[in-house]
C-alpha positions in Angstrom: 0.0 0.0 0.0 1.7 3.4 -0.9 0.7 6.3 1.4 1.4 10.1 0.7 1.3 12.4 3.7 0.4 16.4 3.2 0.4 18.9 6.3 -2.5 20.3 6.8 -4.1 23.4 8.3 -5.2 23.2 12.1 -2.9 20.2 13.0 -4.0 17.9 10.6 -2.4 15.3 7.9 -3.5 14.8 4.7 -3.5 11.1 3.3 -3.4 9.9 0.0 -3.5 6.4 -0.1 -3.2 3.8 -3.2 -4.9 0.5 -3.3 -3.5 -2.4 -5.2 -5.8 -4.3 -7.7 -5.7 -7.6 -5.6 -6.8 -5.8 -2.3 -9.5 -4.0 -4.2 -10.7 -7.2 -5.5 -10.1 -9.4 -2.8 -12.1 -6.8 -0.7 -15.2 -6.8 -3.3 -15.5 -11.2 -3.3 -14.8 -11.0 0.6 -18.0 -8.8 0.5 -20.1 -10.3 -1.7 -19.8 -13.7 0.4 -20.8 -11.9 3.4 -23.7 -10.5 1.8 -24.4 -13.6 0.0 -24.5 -15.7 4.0 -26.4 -13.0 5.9 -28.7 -11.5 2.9 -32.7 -13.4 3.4 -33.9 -13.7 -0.6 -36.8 -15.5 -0.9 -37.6 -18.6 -2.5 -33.4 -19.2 -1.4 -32.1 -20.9 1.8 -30.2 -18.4 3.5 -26.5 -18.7 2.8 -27.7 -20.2 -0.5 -28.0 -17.7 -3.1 -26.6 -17.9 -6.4 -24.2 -15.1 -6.9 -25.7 -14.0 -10.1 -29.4 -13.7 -8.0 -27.6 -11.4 -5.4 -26.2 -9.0 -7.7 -29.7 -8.6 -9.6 -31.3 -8.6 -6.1 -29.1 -5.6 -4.4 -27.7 -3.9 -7.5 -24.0 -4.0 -8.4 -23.6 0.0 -7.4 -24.7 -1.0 -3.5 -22.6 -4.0 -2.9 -19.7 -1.7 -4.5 -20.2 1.4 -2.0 -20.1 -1.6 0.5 -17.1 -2.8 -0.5 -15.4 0.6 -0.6 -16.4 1.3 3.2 -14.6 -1.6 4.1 -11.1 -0.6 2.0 -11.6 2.9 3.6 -11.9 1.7 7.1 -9.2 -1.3 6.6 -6.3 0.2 4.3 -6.7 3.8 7.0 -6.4 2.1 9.8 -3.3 0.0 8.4 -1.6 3.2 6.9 -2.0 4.9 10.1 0.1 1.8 11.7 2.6 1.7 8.3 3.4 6.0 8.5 3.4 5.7 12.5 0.7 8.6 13.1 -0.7 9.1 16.3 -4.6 10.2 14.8 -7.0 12.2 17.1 -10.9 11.0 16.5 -11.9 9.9 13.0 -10.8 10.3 9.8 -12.2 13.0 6.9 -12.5 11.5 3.8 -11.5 14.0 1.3 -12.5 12.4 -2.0 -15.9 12.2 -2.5 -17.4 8.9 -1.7 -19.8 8.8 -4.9 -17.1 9.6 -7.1 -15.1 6.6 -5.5 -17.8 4.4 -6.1 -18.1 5.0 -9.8 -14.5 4.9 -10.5 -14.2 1.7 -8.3 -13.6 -1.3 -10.4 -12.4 -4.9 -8.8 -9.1 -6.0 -10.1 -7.7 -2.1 -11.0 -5.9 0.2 -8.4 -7.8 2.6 -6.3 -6.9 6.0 -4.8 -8.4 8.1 -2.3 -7.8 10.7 -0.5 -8.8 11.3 4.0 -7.6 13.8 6.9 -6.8 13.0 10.2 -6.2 14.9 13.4 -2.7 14.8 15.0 -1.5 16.1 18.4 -0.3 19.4 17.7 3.3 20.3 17.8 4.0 23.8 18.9 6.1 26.4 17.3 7.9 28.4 20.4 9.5 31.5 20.7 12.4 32.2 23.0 11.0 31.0 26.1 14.7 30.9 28.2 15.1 34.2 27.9 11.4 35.7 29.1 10.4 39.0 30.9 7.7 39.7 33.0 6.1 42.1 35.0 3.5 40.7 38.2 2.3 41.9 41.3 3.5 40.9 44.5 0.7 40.2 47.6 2.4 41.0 50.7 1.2 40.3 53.8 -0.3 43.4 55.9 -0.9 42.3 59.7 -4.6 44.3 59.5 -5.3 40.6 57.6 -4.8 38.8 60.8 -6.3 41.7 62.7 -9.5 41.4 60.6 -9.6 37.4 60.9 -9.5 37.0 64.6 -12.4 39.8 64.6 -14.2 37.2 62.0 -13.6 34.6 64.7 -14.4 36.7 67.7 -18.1 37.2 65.8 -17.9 33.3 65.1 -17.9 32.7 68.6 -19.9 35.2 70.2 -23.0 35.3 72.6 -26.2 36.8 71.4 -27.7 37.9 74.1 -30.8 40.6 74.4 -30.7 44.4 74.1 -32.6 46.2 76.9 -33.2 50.0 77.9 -31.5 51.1 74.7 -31.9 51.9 70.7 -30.6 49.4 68.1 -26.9 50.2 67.1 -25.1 49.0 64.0 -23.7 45.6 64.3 -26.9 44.5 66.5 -29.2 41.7 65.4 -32.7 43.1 64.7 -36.1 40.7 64.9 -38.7 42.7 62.5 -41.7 42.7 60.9 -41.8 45.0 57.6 -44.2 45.3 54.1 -43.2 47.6 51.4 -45.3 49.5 49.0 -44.7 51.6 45.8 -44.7 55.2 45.7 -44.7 56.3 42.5 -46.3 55.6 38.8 -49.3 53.7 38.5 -48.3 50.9 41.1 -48.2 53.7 43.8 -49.9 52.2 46.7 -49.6 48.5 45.9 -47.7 45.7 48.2 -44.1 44.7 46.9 -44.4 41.1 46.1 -41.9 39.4 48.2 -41.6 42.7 50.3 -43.5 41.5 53.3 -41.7 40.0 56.7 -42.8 38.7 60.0 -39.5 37.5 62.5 -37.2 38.5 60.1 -34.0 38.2 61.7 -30.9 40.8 60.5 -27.9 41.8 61.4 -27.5 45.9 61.1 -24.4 46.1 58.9 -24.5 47.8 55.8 -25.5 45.9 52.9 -27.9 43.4 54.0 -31.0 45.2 53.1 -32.0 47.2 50.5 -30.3 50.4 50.7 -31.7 52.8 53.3 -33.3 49.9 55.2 -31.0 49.6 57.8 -29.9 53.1 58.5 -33.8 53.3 59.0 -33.9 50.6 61.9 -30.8 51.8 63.5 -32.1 54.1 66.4 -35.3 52.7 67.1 -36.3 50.9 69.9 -38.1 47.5 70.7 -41.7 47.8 69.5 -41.2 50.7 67.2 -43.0 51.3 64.1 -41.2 53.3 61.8 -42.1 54.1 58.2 -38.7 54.0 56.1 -38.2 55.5 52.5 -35.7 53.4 49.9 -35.2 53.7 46.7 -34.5 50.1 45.1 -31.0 50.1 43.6 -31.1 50.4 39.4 -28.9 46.8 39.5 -32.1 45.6 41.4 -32.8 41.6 40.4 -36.2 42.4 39.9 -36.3 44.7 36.7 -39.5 45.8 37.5 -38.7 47.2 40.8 -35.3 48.3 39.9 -35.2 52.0 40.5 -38.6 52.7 41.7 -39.4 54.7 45.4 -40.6 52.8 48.1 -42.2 52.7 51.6 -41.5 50.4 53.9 -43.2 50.2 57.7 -41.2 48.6 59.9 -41.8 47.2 63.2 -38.5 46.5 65.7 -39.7 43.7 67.6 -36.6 42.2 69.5 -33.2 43.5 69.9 -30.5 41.7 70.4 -26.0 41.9 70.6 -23.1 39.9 70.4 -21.1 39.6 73.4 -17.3 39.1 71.8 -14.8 36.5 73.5 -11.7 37.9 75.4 -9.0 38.0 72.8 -6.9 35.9 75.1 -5.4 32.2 75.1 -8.7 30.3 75.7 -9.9 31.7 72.8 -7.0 30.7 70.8 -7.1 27.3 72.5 -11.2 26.9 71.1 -10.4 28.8 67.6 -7.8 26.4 66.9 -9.4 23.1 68.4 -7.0 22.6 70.9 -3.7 22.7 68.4 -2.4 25.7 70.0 -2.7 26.7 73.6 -1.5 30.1 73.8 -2.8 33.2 71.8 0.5 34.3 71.1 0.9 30.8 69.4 -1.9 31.0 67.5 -0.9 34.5 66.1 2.3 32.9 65.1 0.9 30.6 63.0 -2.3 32.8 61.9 0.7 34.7 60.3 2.8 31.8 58.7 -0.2 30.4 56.6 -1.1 34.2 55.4 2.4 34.7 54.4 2.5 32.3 52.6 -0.7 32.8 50.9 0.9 35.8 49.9 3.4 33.9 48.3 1.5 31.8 46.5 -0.7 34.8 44.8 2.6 36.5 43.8 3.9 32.8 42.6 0.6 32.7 40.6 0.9 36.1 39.3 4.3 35.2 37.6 2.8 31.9 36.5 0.2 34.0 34.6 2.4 36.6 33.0 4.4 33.7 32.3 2.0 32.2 30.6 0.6 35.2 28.7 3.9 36.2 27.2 4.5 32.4 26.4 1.1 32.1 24.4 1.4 35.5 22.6 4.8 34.4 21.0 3.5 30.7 20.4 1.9 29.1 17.5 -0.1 26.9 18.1 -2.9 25.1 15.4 -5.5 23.4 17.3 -7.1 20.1 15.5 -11.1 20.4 16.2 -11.8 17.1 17.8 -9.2 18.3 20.3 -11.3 21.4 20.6 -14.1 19.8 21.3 -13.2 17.8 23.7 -12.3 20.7 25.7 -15.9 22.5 25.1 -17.2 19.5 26.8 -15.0 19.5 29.7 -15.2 23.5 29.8 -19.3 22.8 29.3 -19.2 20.1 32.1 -17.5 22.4 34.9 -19.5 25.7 34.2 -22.9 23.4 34.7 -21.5 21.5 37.9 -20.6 25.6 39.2 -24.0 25.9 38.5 -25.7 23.4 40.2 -23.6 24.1 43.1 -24.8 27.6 43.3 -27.9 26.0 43.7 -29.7 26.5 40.0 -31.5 23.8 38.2 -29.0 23.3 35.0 -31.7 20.9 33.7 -33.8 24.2 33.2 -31.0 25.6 31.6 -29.7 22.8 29.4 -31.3 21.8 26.5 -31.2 21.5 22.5 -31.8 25.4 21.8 -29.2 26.3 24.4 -26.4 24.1 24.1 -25.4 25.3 21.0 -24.4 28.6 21.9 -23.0 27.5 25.3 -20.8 25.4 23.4 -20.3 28.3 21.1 -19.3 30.7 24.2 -17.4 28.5 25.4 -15.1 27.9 22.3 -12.3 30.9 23.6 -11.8 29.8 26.9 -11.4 25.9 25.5 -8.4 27.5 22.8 -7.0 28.9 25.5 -6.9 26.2 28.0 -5.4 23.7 25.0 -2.8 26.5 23.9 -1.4 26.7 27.9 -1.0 23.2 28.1 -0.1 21.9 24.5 2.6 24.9 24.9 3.4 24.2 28.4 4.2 20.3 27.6 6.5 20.9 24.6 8.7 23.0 26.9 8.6 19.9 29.5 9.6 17.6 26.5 12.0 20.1 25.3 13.7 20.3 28.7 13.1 17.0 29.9 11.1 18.3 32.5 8.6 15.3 33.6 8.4 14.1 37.3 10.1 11.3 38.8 8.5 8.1 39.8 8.6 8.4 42.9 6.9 12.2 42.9 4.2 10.6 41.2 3.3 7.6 43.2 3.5 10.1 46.3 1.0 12.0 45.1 -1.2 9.8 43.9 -0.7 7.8 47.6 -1.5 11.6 49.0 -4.9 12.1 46.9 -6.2 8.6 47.1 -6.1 8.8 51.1 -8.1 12.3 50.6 -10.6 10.5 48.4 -10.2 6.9 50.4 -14.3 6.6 50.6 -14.3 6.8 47.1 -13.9 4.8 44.1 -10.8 6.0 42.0 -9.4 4.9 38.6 -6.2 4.4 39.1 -4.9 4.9 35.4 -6.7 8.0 35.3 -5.4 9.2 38.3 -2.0 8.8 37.2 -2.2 10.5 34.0 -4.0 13.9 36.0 -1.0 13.5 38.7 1.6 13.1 36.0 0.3 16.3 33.8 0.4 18.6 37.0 3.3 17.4 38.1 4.5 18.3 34.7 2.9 21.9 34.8 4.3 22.5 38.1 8.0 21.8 37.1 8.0 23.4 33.8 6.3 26.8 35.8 9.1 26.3 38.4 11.8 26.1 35.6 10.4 29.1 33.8 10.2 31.4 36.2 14.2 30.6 37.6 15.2 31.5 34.5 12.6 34.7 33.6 13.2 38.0 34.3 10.8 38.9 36.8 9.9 42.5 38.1 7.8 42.2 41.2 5.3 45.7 41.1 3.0 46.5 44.3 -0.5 45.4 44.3 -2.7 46.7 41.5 -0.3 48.8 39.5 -0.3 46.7 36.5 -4.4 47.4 36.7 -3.7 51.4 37.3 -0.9 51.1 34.5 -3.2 49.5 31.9 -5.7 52.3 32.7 -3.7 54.4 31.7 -2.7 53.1 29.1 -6.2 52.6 27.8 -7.2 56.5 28.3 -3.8 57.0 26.3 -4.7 55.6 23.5 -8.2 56.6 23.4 -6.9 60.1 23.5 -4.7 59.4 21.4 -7.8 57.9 18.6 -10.0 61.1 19.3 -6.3 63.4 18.3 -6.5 62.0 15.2 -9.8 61.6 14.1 -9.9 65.7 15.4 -7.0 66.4 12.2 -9.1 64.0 9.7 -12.0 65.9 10.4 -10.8 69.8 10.6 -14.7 71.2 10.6 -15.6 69.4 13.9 -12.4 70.6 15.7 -13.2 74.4 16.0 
């Protein structure tokens, strides 16, 4: 069999293959006694008809378009095996089938032409020699301030509120109804505006705006009417915007009574792992340094990655593609769900389409990072060890030990970001790094962006002289 390769666009290769007479023939008598057991002709025991009868019966133009699948599928498959390609999916046949039928005669030589879809190989620029800018998170000790005052609140006694008027950061017990204001609706009951024992706690933001300034100040068994305005963002579009009254009845009062800040507090907020608070601090501050270090590690990582995928070419084969929309697809709708939506409300055969179609960017991107990503760690020989491996798969499968897990799978998701994590680590030892304060790179961009857009007003002022005076 002689086979012809041709690159193709989006990582594919082109095959032109040439069938000897004898296969072509062979293939077309191996057919016709297949057809000739299995096919039911009556007034013929099955496996018994005359050769002449089957021809007339099923027409000499069908069992030939039979006969060609079967050299398609056979002589691909073995030239895939004879040129050592690695195909993604099925093949494209590139000839056109009912041309290939006519021309097809037992006994003579056949050609066709078919596409398959390789693995990609990258074209990389100079990725020893990068330079990046990334922000560095630094730890500011007003983050451990703020988290033991999180854990104070955690722990805290509610207790009631007596002789006094409700403060912010006090729990309120209320009954309240809304109506509209304004428009034709003025006077009408807000659907969903209506409360009895609704419990709150007076910090900004909880209600809608103007709510809980209203309730701070009164006093148990205080009706108070309260004026808000719904914010324009509102949920409910036809409420967003619009005036409202709301009457508001303060029927219990209650406050948090905070813990000491002192070593039996620490001793509780750390489950008995550290016994003074001075302790605890300590090690309150070792895991938010090195948080910090972790952003900023992920912040070069990024930049990284960003300069590496601007100077990379990379053609993307679409079953590869698609593969990724589904597993992009998969983990939006599992987000979902866990927000608490019904997907199967979302889901369905006018919707998928253009999920899958918005979907399509983040998929190219995803493929680019790590087809880009592995030809470094092949270039570099940059793969984990055997023994890296197996400890992490040990360390994962006794997270997930009530669990069933595949083993082989496993493996290949430990080896791949075992491999990411090297080749990162590699990359950014030998990158030129230049570590900014927090948010500059936004400010900078900003900047950057009004710039330019000055810069585009400039010159459309000079093309059009009349609508610059």
């Amino acid at each position: 069999m002689k086979v012809t390769q041709e690159k193709l666009p989006d990582s594919q290769i082109g095959l032109e293959i040439e069938i000897s007479g004898d296969t072509s023939r062979n293939t077309y008598e191996k057919v016709i006694s297949q057809l000739a057991r299995s096919s039911n002709i009556p007034g013929f025991r099955k496996g018994k008809v005359p050769r002449p009868v089957l021809l007339q019966r099923m027409g000499t133009q069908r069992i030939k378009a039979a006969a060609l699948e079967e050299i398609i599928q056979t002589s691909l498959a073995d030239a895939l095996k004879q040129e050592d390609i690695n195909a993604l999916g099925n093949y494209t046949l590139r000839s056109s089938f009912d041309e290939l039928v006519q021309q097809y005669e037992p006994g003579e030589t056949l050609v066709f032409s078919a596409a398959v879809d390789v693995v990609p190989s990258p074209e990389l620029g100079d990725y020893q020699n990068l330079s990046v800018k990334a922000e560095e998170s630094q730890y500011e000790s007003q983050e451990l301030s703020d988290y033991l005052e999180q854990l104070r609140n955690q722990q805290a006694d509610v207790v009631p509120v007596e002789n006094r008027a409700a403060e912010s950061g006090d729990i309120a017990i209320v009954d309240f109804a809304g109506k509209l204001t304004e428009g034709e609706a003025a006077g009408t009951e807000i659907e969903g505006g209506t409360a009895t024992d609704f419990q709150v706690e007076l910090v900004e933001g909880k209600l809608i705006p103007g709510m809980i300034e209203g309730i701070i100040g009164m006093k148990p068994e205080e009706t108070k009417e309260v004026a808000v305005t719904f914010p324009e963002d509102y949920p409910k579009e036809e409420l967003a915007g619009q005036p409202a009254d709301f009457s508001i009845t303060l029927k219990e009062l209650k406050t948090k009574e905070l813990p000491e800040l002192d070593d039996d507090f620490a001793e509780e907020a750390s489950n008995g792992e550290h016994e003074t608070l001075a302790a605890f601090k300590e090690s309150l501050e070792k895991q938010f340094q090195e948080k910090a270090d972790n952003e900023t590690k992920n912040n070069i990582n990024n930049a990284l990655i960003e300069v590496l995928l601007e100077q990379s070419q990379v053609e993307i084969p679409e079953t590869m593609l698609q593969e990724e929309v589904t597993q992009v697809l998969t983990q939006t709708l599992m987000q979902m769900q866990q927000m608490g939506l019904d997907v199967k409300q979302i889901v369905n055969s006018d919707t998928v389409p253009r999920m899958r179609e918005n979907a399509r960017p983040e998929a190219i991107t995803n493929l680019k990072k790590s087809l880009v990503l592995a030809e470094i760690a092949a270039q570099e020989n940059l793969k984990p060890d055997e023994s890296a491996i197996k400890d992490k798969m040990a360390e994962i499968s006794q997270e997930l030990v009530d669990r069933e897990i595949d083993q082989e799978k496993l493996r290949t998701m430990v080896e791949e970001d075992l491999t990411t994590e090297n080749t990162l680590d590699w990359l950014r030892e030998k990158a030129q790094v230049e570590l900014l304060p927090p948010g500059s790179l936004a400010e900078a961009e900003e900047a950057e962006s009004e710039e330019t857009e000055t810069e585009s007003e400039g010159a459309e002022a000079e093309s059009n002289p009349e609508t610059s005076v």
